[in-house]
C-alpha positions as CSV (number, residue, x, y, z in Angstrom):
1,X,8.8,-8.4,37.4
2,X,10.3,-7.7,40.7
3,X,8.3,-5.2,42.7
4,X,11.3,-3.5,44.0
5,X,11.7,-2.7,40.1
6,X,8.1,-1.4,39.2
7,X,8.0,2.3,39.5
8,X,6.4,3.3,42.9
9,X,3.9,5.2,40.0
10,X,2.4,2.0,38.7
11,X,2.3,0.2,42.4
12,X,5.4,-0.6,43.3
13,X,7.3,-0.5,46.3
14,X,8.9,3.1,46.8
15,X,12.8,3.4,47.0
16,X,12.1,5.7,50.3
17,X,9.4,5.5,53.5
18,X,10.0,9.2,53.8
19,X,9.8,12.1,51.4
20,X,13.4,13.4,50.3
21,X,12.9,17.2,50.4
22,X,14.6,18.8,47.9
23,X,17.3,21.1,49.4
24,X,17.3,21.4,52.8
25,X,19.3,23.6,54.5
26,X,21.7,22.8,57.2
27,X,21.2,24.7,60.1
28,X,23.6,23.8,63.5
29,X,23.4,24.8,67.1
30,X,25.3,28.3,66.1
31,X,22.7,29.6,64.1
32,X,20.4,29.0,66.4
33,X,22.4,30.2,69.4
34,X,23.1,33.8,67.5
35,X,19.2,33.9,66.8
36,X,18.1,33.7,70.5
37,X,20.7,36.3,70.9
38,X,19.3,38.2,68.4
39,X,15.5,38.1,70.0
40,X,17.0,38.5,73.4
41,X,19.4,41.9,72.4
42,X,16.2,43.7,71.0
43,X,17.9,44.0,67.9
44,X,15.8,42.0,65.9
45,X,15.6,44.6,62.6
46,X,18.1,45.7,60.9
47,X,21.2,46.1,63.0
48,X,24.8,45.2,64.1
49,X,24.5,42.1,62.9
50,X,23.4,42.8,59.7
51,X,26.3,45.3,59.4
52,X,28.5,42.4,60.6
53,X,27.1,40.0,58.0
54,X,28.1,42.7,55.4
55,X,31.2,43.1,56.2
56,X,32.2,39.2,56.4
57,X,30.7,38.9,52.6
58,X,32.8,41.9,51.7
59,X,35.6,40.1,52.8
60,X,34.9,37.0,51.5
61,X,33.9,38.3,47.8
62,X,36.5,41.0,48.0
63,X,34.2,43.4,46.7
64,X,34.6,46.9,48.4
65,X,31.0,47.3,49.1
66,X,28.2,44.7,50.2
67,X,24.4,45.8,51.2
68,X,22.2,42.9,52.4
69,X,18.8,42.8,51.1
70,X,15.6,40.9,51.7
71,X,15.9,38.4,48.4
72,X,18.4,38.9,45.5
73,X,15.5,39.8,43.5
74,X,15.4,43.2,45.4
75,X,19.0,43.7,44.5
76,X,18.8,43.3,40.9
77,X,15.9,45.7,40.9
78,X,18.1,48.7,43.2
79,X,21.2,47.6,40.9
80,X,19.1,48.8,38.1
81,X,17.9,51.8,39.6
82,X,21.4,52.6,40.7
83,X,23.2,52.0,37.5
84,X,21.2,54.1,36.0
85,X,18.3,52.3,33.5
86,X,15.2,53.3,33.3
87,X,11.8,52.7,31.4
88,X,12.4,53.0,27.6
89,X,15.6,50.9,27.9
90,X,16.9,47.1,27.1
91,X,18.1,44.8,29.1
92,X,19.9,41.7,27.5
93,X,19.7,38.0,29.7
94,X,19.1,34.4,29.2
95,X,15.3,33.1,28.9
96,X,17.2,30.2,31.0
97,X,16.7,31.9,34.5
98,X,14.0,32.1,37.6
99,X,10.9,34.7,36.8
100,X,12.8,37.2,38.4
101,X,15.9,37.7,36.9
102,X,13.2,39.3,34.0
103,X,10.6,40.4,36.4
104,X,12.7,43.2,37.8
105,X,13.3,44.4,34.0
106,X,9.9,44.8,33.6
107,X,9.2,46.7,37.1
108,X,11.1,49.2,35.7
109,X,9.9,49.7,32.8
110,X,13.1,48.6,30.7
111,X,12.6,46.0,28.5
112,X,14.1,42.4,28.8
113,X,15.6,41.1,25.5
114,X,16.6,37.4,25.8
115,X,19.5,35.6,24.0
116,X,19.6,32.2,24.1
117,X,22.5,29.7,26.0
118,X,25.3,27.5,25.3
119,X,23.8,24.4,25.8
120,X,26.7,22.4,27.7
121,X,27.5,25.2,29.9
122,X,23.4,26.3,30.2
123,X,24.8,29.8,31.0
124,X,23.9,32.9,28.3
125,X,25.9,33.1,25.5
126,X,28.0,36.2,24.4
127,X,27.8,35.2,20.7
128,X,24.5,35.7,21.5
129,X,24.3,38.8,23.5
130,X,26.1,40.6,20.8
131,X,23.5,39.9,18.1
132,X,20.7,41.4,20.2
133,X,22.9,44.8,21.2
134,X,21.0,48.1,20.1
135,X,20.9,51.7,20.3
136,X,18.9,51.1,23.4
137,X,20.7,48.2,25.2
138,X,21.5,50.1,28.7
139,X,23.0,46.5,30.4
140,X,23.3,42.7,30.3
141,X,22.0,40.6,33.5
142,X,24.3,37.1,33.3
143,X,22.9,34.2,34.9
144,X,25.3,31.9,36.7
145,X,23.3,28.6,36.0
146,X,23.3,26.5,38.8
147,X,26.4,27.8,40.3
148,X,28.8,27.8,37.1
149,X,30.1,31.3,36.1
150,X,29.2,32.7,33.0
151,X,32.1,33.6,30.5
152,X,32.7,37.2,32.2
153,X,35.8,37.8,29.8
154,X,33.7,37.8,26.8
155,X,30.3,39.8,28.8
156,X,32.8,42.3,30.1
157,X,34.5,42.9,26.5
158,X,30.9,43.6,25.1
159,X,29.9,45.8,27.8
160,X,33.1,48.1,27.7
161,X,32.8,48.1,23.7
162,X,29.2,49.0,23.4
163,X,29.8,51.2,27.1
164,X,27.1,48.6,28.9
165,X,26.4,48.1,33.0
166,X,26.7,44.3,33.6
167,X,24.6,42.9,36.7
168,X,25.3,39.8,38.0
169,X,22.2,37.4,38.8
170,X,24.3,35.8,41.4
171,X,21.5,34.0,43.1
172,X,23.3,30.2,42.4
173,X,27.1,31.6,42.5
174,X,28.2,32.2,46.0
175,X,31.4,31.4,46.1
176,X,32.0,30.7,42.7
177,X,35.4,32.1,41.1
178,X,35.7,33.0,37.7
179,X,39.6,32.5,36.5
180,X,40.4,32.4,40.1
181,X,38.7,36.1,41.0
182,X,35.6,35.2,43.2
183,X,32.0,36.3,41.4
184,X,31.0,39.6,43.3
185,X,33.8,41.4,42.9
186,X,33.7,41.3,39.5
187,X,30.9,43.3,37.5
188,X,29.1,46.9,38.2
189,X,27.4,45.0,40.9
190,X,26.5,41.1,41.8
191,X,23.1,40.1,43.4
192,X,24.0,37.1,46.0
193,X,20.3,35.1,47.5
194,X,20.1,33.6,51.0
195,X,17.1,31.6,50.1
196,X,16.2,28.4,51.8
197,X,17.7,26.1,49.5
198,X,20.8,28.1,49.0
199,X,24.4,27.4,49.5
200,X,24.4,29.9,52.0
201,X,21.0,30.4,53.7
202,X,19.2,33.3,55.7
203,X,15.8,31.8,55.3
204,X,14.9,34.4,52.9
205,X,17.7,37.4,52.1
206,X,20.1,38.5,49.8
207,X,23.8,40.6,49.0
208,X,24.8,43.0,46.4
209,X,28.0,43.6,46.2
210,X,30.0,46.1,44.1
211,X,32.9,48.6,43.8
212,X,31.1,51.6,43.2
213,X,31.3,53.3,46.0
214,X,27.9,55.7,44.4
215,X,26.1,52.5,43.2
216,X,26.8,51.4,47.0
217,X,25.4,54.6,48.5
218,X,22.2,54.4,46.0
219,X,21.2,50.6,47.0
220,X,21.6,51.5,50.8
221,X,19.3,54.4,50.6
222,X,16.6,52.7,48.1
223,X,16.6,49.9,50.1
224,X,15.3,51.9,52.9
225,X,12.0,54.0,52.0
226,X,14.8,56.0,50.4
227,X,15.8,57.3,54.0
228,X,19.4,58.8,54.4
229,X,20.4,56.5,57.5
230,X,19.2,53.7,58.0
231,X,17.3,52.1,61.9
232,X,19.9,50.7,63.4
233,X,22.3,54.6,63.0
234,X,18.9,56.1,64.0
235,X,18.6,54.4,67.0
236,X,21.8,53.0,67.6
237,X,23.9,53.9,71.8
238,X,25.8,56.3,69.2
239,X,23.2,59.0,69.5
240,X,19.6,59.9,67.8
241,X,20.4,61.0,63.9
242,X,16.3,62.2,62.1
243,X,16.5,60.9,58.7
244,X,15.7,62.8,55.6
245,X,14.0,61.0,52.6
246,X,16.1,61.6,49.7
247,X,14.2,59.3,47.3
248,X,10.6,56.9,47.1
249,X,12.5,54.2,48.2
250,X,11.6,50.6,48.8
251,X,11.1,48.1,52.0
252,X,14.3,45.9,51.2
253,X,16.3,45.6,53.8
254,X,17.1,42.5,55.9
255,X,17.0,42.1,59.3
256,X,19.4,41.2,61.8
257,X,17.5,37.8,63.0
258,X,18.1,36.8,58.8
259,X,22.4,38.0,59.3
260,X,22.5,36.0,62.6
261,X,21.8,32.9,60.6
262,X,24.8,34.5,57.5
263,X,27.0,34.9,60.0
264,X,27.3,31.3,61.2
265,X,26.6,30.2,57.7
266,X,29.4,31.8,56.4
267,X,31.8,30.6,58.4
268,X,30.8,26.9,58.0
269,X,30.6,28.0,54.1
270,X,33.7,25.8,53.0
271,X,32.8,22.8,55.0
272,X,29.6,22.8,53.5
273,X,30.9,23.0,50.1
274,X,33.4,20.3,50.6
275,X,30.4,17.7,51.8
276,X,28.4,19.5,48.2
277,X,31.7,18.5,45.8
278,X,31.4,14.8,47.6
279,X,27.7,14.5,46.9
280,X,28.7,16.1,43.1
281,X,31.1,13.6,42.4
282,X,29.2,10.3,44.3
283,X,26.4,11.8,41.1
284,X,28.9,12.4,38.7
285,X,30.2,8.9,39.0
286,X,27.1,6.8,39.6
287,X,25.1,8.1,36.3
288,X,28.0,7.8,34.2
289,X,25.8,4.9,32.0
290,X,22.5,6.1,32.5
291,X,20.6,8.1,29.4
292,X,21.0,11.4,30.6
293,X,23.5,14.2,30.5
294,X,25.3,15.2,33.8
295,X,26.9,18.3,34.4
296,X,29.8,19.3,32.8
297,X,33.0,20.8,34.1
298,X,33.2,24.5,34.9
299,X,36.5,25.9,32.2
300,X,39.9,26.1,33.3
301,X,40.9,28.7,36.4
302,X,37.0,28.8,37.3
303,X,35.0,27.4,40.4
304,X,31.5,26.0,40.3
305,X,29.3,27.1,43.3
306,X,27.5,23.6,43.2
307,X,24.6,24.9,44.0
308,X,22.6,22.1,41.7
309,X,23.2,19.6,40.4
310,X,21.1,19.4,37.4
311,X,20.7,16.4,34.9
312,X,18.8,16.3,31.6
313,X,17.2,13.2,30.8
314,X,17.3,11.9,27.4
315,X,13.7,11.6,26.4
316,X,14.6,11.3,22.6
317,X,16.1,8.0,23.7
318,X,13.3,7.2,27.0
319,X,10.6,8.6,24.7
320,X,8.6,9.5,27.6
321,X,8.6,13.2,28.0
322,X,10.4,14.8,31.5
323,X,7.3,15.3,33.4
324,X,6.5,11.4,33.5
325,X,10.4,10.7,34.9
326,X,9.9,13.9,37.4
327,X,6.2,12.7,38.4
328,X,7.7,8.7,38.8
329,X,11.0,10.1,40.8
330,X,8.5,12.3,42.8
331,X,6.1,9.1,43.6
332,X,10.0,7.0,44.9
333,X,9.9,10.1,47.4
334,X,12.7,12.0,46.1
335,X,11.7,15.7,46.3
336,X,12.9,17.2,42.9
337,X,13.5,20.8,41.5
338,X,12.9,22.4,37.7
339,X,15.3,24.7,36.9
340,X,14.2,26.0,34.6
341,X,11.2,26.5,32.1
342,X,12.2,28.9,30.1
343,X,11.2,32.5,30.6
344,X,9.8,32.8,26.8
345,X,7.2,29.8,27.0
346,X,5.8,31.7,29.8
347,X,2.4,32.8,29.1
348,X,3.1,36.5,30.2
349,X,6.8,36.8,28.2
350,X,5.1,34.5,25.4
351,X,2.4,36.7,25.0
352,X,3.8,40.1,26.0
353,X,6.6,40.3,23.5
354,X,5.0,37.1,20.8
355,X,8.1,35.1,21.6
356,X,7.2,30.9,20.6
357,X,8.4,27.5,20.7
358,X,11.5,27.4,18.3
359,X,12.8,31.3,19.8
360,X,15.6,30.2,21.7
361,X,16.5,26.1,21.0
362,X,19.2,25.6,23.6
363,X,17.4,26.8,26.4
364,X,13.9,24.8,25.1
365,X,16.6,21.6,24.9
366,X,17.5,22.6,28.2
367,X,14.2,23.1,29.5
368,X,12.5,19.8,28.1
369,X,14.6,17.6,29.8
370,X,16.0,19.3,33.2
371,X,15.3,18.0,36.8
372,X,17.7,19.5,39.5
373,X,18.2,16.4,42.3
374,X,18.6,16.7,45.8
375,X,22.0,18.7,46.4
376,X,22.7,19.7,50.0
377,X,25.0,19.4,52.5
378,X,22.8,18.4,55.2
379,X,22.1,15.0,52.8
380,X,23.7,12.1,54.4
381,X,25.4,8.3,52.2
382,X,21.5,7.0,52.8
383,X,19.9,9.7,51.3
384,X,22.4,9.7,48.3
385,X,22.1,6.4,47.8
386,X,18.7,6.3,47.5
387,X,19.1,9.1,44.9
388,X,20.6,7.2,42.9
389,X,18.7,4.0,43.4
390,X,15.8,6.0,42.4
391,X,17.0,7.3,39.2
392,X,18.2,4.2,38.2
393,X,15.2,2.3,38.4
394,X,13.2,4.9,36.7
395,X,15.5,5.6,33.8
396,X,15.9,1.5,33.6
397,X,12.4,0.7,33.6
398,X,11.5,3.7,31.1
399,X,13.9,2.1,28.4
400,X,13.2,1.2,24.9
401,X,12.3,-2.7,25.5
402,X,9.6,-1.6,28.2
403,X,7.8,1.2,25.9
404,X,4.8,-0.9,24.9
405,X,4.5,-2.1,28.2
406,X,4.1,1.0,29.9
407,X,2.1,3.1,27.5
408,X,-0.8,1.0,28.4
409,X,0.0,1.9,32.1
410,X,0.2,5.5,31.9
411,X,-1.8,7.8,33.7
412,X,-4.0,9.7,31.2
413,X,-3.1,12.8,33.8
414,X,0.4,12.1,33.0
415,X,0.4,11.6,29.2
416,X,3.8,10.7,27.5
């Protein structure tokens, strides 16, 4: 056999010299430029950028209100607090999500009740959410998987019926539209992150945005030590102004060096997505015969974020479980993502509240076989090619006719 063909895993030769790393931002000279100015102003905490950054995602979401935060995790924690739940209470999501989405639940003392996906779509399902309402369901946290909004008509129909808060986990959706109204204006509030290997980075960070002028006011002031103004009015050329602790607040707020990044980001935002939907379709196109399952298409009047680009691999027909294709991509040097393991085979959910294998099938389908590829808009026609190159010759060589063959080569580490 060709050693071009023989997975880098078992000795071959690697499709890449140099490690792909899996979302990498794009940063250009403007971002850079407005963080120098940043360090040089003095302004380095939070400050008039930050307030500028706020109001260009109010803008662009057409939400009334946006507060930025360190991570989106912090804003689905103050949404909570702001909307009103508290300990005692349950909170309906999708076991198909990041730790966090649930964590903040728990901080709280609320308690997260999962319903399971629609498999195509890998978003929560309202079927779903309606079987799991009780007397003490207080609010539903969608997921926007990957980037693709959640069916909002149905969550919103449930929410007014059984008088519910909805809270957005927004983390993959910036600038996704849902039936051409763009997520974060929406819901009683959405949580937007700025993470590293976001659509729209800050390094670390995040937005809520909302309508609620009162759910606006609560956020701001929790996510300050629960002060009434904030540094930058305290300090500000505008005049000294003591604050008042109103609240025990928390340490959430981001800082101006983190907007001076947004700023720039934002306004590169639809350039970046038009290089993302090229990368999306170069996928979409080149794994068309491959045995896996690529994304499908967001419904009709909606907008995928693109923020992965997630394929499950079909290890019914590979038989070779998803760790040994992620372990032989990871050995071409394409850096890889899981997104996710779901929340409920999690030793602390699993345990906590007995959930099991078998709980919630679409998201353990989901979960078995996901790998998120390289998706960025800094990835040049090399890179993607060798994406795909990679791929190919790992889901070629782990086909039927080469089963016997490579059992005797696998790792015992690895298993199958």
């Amino acid at each position: 056999m060709n050693n071009s063909t023989v997975p880098a895993i078992f000795g071959g030769s690697p499709v890449r010299k140099k490690f792909l790393i899996f979302g990498s931002p794009k940063i250009g000279k403007e971002e850079i430029k407005e963080v120098v100015d940043s360090l040089k102003s003095g302004w380095i905490g939070t400050g008039p950028k930050v307030a500028r950054f706020e109001k260009m995602v109010s803008e662009f979401t057409g939400a009334k209100y946006a507060i930025a935060l360190n991570s989106a995790t912090a804003g689905m924690h103050l949404s909570l607090i702001a909307c009103g739940i508290k300990s005692g209470d349950e909170v309906i999501t999708t076991p198909m999500t990041f730790a966090a989405t649930a964590n903040v639940i728990e901080h709280i003392g609320a308690t997260p009740i999962f319903a399971d996906i629609d498999t195509p779509t890998m978003n929560i399902d309202p079927i779903k959410i309606e079987k799991k309402i009780t007397k003490k369901t207080k609010a539903i946290i969608p997921v926007h998987m990957a980037g693709r909004p959640c069916n909002m008509t149905q969550i919103r129909k449930l929410a007014k019926a059984y008088n519910l808060k909805v809270i957005e986990d927004a983390a993959h959706a910036f600038g996704a539209k849902y039936r051409n109204k763009k997520i974060g204006s929406i819901s009683d509030t959405s949580c937007f992150s700025f993470y590293v290997t976001k659509n729209l980075v800050t390094g670390e960070g995040g937005m809520v945005t909302t309508n609620d002028k009162r759910v606006a006011e609560k956020i701001r002031i929790y996510s300050l030590h629960g002060m009434s103004k904030d540094a930058w009015k305290r300090y500000s050329d505008s005049g000294f102004k003591h604050y008042m602790i109103e609240v025990p607040g928390f340490k959430y707020n981001m800082m101006d060096l983190q907007a001076a990044i947004g700023i720039h980001q934002l306004k590169a935002f639809e350039q970046n997505q038009k290089r993302r939907r090229e990368v999306w379709d170069f996928y979409n196109h080149a794994f068309k015969n491959l045995p896996l399952i690529r994304p499908t298409d967001p419904e009709k009047n909606t907008e995928h974020a693109y923020h992965l680009y997630t394929i499950l691999v079909d290890i019914d027909k590979l038989k070779v479980s998803r760790e040994i294709i992620q372990q032989s991509l990871h050995a071409e040097n394409i850096g890889l993502g899981i997104h996710f393991v779901s929340l409920h085979l999690h030793p602390f959910y699993a345990n906590k509240y007995k959930l099991k294998r078998g709980d919630f099938p679409n998201s353990e389908f989901v979960s078995d076989r996901t790998i998120s590829l390289p998706f960025s808009a800094k990835l040049t026609d090399k890179d993607t090619k060798d994406v795909v190159k990679a791929v190919t010759k790992i889901l070629n060589y782990f086909s039927e006719n080469q089963l016997k063959k490579i059992r005797s080569k696998l790792p015992k580490a690895i298993g199958n």
